[in-house]
C-alpha positions as CSV (number, residue, x, y, z in Angstrom):
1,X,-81.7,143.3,326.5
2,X,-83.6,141.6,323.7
3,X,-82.2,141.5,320.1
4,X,-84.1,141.1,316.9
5,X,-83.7,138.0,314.7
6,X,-84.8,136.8,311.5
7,X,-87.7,134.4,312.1
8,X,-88.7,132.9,308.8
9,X,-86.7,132.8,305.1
10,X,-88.2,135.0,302.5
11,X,-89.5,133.0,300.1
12,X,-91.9,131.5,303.2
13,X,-93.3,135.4,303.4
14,X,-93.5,136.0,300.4
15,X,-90.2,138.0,299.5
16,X,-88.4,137.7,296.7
17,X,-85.0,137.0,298.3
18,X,-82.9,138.2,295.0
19,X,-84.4,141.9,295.2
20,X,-83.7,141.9,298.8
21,X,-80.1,141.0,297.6
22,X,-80.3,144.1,295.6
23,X,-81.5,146.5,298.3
24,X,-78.6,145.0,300.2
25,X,-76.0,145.6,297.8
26,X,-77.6,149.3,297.4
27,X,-77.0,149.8,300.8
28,X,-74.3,149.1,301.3
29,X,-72.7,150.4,298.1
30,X,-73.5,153.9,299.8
31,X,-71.7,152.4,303.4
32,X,-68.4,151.8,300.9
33,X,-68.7,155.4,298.6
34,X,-68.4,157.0,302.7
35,X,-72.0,158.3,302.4
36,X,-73.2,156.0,305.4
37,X,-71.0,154.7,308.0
38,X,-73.2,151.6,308.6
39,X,-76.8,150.3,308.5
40,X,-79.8,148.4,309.7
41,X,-82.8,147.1,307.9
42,X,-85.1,145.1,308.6
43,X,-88.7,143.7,306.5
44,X,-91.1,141.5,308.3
45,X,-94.4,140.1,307.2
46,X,-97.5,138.8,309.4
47,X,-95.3,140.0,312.3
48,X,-92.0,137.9,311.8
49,X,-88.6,139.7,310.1
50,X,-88.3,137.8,307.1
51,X,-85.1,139.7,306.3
52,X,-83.0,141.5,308.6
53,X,-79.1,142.9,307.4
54,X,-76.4,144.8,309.4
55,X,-73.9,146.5,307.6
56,X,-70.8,148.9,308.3
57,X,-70.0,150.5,311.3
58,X,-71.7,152.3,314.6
59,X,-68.4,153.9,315.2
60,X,-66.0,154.4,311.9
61,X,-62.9,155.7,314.5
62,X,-63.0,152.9,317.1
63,X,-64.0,150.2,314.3
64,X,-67.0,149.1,315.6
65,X,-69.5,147.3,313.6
66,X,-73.7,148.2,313.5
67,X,-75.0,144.9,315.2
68,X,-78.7,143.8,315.6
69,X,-78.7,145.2,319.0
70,X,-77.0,148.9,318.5
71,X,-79.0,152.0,319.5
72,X,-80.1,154.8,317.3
73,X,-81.4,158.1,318.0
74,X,-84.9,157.9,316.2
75,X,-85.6,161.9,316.3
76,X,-88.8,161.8,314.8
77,X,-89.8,158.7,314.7
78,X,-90.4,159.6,318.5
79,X,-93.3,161.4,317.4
80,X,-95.9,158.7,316.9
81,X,-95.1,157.3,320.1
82,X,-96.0,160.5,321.5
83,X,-99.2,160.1,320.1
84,X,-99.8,156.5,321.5
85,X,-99.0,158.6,324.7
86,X,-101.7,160.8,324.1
87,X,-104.4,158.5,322.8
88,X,-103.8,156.3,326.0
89,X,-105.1,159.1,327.8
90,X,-107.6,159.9,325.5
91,X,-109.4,156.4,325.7
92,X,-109.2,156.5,329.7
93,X,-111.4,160.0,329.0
94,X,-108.4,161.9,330.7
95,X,-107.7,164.0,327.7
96,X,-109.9,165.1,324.5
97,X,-108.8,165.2,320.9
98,X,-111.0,168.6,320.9
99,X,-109.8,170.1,323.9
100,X,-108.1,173.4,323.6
101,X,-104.6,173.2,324.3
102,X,-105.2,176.1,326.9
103,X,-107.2,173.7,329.2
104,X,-104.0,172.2,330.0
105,X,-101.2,174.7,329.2
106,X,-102.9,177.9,330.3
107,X,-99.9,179.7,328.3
108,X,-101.9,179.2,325.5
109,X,-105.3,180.6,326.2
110,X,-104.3,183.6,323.9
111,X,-102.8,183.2,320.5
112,X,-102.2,185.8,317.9
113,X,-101.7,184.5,314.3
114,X,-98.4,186.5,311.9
115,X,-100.4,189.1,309.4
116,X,-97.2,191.0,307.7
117,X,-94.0,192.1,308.9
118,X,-90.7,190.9,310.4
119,X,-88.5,191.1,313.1
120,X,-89.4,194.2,315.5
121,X,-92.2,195.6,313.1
122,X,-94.0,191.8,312.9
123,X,-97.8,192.2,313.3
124,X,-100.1,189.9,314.5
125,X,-104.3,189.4,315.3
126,X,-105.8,187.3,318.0
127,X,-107.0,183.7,316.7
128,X,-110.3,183.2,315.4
129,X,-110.1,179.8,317.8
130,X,-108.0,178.2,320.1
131,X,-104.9,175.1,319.0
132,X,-106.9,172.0,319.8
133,X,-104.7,169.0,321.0
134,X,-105.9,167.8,317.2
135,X,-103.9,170.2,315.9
136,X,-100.8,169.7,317.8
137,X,-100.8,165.7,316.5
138,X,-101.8,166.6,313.2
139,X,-99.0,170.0,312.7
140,X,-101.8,172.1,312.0
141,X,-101.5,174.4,314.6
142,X,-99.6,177.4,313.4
143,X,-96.5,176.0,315.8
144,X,-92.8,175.8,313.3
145,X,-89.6,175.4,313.5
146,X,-86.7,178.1,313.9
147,X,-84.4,176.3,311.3
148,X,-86.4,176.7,308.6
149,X,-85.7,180.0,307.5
150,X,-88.3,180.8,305.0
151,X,-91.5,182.8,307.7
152,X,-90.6,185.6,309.8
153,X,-92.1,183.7,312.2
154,X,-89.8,181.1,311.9
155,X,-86.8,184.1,312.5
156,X,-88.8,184.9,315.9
157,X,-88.0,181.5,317.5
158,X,-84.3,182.1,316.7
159,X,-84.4,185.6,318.4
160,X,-86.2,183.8,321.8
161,X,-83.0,181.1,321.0
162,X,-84.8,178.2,319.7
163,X,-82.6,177.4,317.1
164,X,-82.8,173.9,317.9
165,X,-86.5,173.9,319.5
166,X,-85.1,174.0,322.8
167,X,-83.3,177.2,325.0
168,X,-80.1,175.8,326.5
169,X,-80.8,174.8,329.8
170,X,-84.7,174.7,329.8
171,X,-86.8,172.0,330.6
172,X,-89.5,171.1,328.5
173,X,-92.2,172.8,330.4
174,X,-89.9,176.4,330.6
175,X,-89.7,176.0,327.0
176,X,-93.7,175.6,326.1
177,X,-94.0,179.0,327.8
178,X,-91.2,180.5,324.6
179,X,-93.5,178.6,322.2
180,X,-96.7,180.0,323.4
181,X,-95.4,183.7,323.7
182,X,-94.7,183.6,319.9
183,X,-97.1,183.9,317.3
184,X,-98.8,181.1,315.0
185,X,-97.6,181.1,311.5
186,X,-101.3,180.5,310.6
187,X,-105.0,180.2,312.2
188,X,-105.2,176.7,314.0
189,X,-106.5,173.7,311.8
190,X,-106.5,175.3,308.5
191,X,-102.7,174.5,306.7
192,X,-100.1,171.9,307.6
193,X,-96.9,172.8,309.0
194,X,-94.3,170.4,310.6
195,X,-93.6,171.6,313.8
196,X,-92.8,171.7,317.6
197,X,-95.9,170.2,318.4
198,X,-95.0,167.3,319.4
199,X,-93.0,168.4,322.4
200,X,-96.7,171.0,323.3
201,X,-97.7,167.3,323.5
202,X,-95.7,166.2,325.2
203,X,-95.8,168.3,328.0
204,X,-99.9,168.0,327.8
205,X,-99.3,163.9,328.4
206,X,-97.2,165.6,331.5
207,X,-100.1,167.4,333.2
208,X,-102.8,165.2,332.0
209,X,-100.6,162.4,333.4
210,X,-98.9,163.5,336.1
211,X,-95.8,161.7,335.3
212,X,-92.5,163.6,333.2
213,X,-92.8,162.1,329.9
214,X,-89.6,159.5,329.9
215,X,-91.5,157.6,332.5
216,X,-94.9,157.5,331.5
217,X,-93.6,156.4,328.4
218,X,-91.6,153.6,330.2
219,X,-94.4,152.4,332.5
220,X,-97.3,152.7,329.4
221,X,-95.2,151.9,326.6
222,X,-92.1,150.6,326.5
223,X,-93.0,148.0,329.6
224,X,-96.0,146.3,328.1
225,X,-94.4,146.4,324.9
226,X,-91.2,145.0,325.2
227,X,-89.3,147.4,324.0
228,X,-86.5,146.6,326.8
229,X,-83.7,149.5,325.7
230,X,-86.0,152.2,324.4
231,X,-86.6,155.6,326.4
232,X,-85.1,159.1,326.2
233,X,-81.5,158.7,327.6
234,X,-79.0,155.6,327.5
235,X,-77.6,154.6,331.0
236,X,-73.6,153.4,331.4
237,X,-74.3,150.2,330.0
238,X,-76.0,150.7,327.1
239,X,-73.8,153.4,325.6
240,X,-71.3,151.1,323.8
241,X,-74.0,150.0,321.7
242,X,-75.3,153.8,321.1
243,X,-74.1,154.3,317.4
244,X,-72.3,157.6,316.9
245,X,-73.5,160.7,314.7
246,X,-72.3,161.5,311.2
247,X,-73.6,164.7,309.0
248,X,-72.3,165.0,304.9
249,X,-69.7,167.2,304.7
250,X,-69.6,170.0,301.5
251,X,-67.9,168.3,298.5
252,X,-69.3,164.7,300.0
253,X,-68.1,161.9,302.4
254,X,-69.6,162.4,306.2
255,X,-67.6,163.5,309.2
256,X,-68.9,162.8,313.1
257,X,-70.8,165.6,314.6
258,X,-72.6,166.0,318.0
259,X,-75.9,164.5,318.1
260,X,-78.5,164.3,320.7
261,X,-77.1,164.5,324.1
262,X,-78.3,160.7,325.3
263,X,-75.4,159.8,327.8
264,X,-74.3,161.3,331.2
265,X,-78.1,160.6,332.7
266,X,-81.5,161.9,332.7
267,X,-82.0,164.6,330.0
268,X,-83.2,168.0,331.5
269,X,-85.3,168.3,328.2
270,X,-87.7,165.7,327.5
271,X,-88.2,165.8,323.7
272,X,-92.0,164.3,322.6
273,X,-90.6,165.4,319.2
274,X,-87.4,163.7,318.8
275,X,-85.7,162.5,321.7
276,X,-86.0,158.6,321.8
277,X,-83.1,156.1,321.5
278,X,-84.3,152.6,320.6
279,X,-82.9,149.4,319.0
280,X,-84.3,147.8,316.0
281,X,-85.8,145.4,318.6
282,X,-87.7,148.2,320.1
283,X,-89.1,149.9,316.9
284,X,-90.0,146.4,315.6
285,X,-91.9,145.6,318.6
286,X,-93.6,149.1,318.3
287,X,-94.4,148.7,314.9
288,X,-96.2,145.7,315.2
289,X,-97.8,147.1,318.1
290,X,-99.1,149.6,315.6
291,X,-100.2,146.7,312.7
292,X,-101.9,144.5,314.9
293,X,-103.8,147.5,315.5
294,X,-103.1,148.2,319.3
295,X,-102.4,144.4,320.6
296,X,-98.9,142.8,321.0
297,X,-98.6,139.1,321.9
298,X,-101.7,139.4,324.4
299,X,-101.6,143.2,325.7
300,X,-103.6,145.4,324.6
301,X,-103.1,148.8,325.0
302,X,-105.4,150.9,322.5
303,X,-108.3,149.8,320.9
304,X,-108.5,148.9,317.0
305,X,-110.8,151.9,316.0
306,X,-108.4,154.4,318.0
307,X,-105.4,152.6,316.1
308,X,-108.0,153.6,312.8
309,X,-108.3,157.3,313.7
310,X,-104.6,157.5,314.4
311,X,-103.8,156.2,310.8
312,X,-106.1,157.8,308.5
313,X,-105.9,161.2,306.4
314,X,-106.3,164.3,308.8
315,X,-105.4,167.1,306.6
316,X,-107.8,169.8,305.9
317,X,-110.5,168.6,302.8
318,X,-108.9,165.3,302.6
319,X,-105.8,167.0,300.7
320,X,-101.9,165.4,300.8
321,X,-99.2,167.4,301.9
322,X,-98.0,169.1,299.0
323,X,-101.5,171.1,299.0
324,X,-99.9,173.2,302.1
325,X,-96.0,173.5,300.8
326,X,-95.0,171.0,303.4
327,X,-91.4,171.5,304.2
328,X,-90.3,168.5,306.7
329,X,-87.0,168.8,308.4
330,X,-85.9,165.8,306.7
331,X,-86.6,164.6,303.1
332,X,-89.8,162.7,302.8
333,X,-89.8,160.0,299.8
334,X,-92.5,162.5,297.9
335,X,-95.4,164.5,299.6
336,X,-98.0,163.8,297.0
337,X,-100.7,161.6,297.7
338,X,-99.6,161.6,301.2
339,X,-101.8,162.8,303.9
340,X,-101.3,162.7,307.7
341,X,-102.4,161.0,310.6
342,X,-102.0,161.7,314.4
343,X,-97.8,162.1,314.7
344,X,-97.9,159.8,310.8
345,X,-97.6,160.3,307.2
346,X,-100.8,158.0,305.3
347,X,-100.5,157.4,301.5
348,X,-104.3,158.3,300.5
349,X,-103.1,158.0,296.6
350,X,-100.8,155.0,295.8
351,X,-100.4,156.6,292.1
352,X,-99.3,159.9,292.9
353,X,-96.4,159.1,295.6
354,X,-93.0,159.3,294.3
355,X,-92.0,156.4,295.6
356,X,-93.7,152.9,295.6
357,X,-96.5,152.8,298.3
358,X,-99.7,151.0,299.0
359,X,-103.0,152.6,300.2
360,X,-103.0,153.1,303.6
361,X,-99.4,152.7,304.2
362,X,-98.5,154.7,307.2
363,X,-94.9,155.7,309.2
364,X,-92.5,158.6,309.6
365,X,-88.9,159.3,309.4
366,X,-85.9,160.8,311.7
367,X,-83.8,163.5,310.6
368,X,-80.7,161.3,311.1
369,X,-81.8,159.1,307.9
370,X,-84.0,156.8,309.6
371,X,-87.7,155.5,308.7
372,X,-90.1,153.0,309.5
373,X,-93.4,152.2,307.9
374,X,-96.6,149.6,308.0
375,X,-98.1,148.5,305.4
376,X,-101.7,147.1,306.4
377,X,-102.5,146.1,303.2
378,X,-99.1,143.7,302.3
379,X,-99.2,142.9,306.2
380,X,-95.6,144.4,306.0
381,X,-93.6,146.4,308.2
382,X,-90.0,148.0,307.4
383,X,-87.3,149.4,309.2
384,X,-84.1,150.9,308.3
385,X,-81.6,152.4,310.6
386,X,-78.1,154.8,310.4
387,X,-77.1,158.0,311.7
388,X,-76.1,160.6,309.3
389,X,-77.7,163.9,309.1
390,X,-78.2,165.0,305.1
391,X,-76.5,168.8,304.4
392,X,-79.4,168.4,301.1
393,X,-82.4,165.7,300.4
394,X,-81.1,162.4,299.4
395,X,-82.5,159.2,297.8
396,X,-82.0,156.7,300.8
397,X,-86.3,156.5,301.5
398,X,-87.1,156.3,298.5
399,X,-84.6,153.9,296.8
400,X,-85.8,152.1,300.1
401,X,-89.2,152.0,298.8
402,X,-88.4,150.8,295.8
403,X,-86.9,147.4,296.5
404,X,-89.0,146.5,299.0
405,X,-91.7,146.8,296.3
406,X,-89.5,144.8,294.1
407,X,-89.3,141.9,297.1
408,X,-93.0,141.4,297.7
409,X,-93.7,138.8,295.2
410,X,-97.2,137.9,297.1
């Protein structure tokens, strides 16, 4: 087990140690109003953590404080490790950012995209072209998500019982099948829709790979990396530092609520889209995997113009998010002038994101109110850590934002 430590003071990086007092004090104002039961955060420059604060509590009914080395369910922030995934086999000419989906997952070779309709009387027409593994790790494939409630198509995947994006019971591979049987909001590669993607990926670094996904991961990733507690379940001895789930009740406060199943062994559903568990030791280590473009402390895993491709504006003409109605399961600090990546959000327009950003700035965030992100251009990477799941969109990312800005005096 490795934990993360502050390595340098502030003022040596080139943070301004009083605003970092403030984002501090924020913080952990919301830990004593009962809106968060605890917190990590940490802000490193040129690769060493420069300020690093645990606050409140992992566990609010046994009393037991967030510590450098708890766990957290990541959920989303999963996703651009799935990517990594993918682009390893990409670079070893395994796997093809332009190959159809179908090559892989024959389930696929057929699509049919919504035209009008719901429920029973929901009609459909055959795609003009196949999903290209592209389109999975850019959410422009047509895939959704059942909870969203705003497509008919979105009601079809609760009728096949994917409420959750999984089928009680199914593995990951049984439930690509329900995702392929269903029909694509929209023609492959020409809106933006966050999605089940990830875990079609998932399952496509499975075949390519030959390995399940928890231990390719392990033996590609997390091994050469470091990241020494990451993966997708937690084993006997790591689940005293796994922090518990909170969700906001109506009328305010939070209460404990299930969250993803990580104890008790081997999950039977491997999650590409959200099911990692990882310390702030682990995500740190990963990000500055992904700022030194590809390279930690000797080991190289991707090349720097792979690490380029994976961090630059994807979407259709160049536009940000809010060109396609993005609707994210959790709240993003602002979708304009913010485009996307392979499995990450890229600010292409500094002066239009809600929230303080520089150009180029890339990360994502989990649905259980945590977020990472690199800045290339400040050399600066950020992580902050809890486990509550919002009832409504909150502040937390972007008041985040905001005083890290304030801290970076140079």
């Amino acid at each position: 087990m490795a934990q993360l430590r502050q390595e340098v003071d502030p003022d040596e990086a080139g943070l301004d140690p009083k605003a970092l007092s403030r984002l501090d004090r924020h913080f952990a104002g919301l830990v004593d109003e009962g809106r968060l039961p605890g917190f990590l955060v940490s802000v490193a420059r040129a690769g060493r953590v420069a300020h690093l604060t645990t606050h409140g509590l992992r566990d609010i009914a046994a009393g037991q404080p967030v510590e450098p080395d708890t766990l957290w369910r990541v959920y989303s922030m999963t996703k651009p490790v799935t990517a990594v995934a993918a682009l390893l086999l990409v670079e070893e000419g395994r796997l093809s950012l332009d190959d159809p989906v179908a090559d892989h997952l024959p389930a696929f070779a057929d699509p049919r995209v919504y035209v009008d309709g719901s429920g029973a009387d929901v009609r459909t027409r055959p795609a003009t072209g196949p999903i290209l593994v592209r389109h999975l790790m850019t959410h422009t494939s047509g895939l959704t998500f059942g909870f969203y409630h705003t497509h008919p198509v979105d009601a079809l995947y609760r009728e096949a019982g994917l409420e959750s994006s999984v089928r009680p019971g199914s593995d990951l591979a049984e439930t690509i099948e329900v995702y392929a049987s269903l029909p694509l909001q929209f023609e492959p590669g020409t809106q933006w829709n966050y999605s089940v993607a990830s875990n079609v990926l998932g399952r496509v670094v499975e075949v390519v790979s030959g390995q399940p996904l928890d231990v390719f991961c392990a033996e590609r990733i997390f091994g050469p990396l470091g990241m020494t507690d990451a993966g997708f379940h937690v084993t006997d001895e790591q689940a005293p530092r796994l922090s518990e789930m909170y969700g906001e009740k109506e009328g305010g406060g939070i209460e404990r609520i299930a969250g993803l199943p990580l104890r008790g062994g081997r999950p039977r559903f491997l999650s590409g889209s959200g099911g990692m568990a990882a310390s702030a030791h682990d995500y740190h280590r990963f990000m500055e995997f992904l700022r030194r473009r590809g390279e930690l402390d000797g080991v190289r895993l991707l090349a720097p113009r792979t690490l380029d491709l994976m961090t630059r504006n994807h979407l259709p003409g160049g536009a940000d998010l809010r060109a396609f109605g993005s609707r994210p399961a959790h709240d993003e600090p602002g979708n304009e002038g913010v485009g996307f990546g392979l499995n990450v959000s890229v600010v292409i327009d500094p002066s239009r994101t809600q929230a303080p950003s520089g150009l180029g700035a890339y990360g994502w965030s989990g649905v259980a109110t945590t977020t990472f992100w690199v800045d290339p251009g400040r050399d600066l990477t950020v992580q902050f850590m809890t486990q509550v799941r919002p009832r409504t969109s909150h502040t937390v990312f972007r008041d985040l934002k905001k005083f890290v800005h304030e801290a970076v005096s140079g």
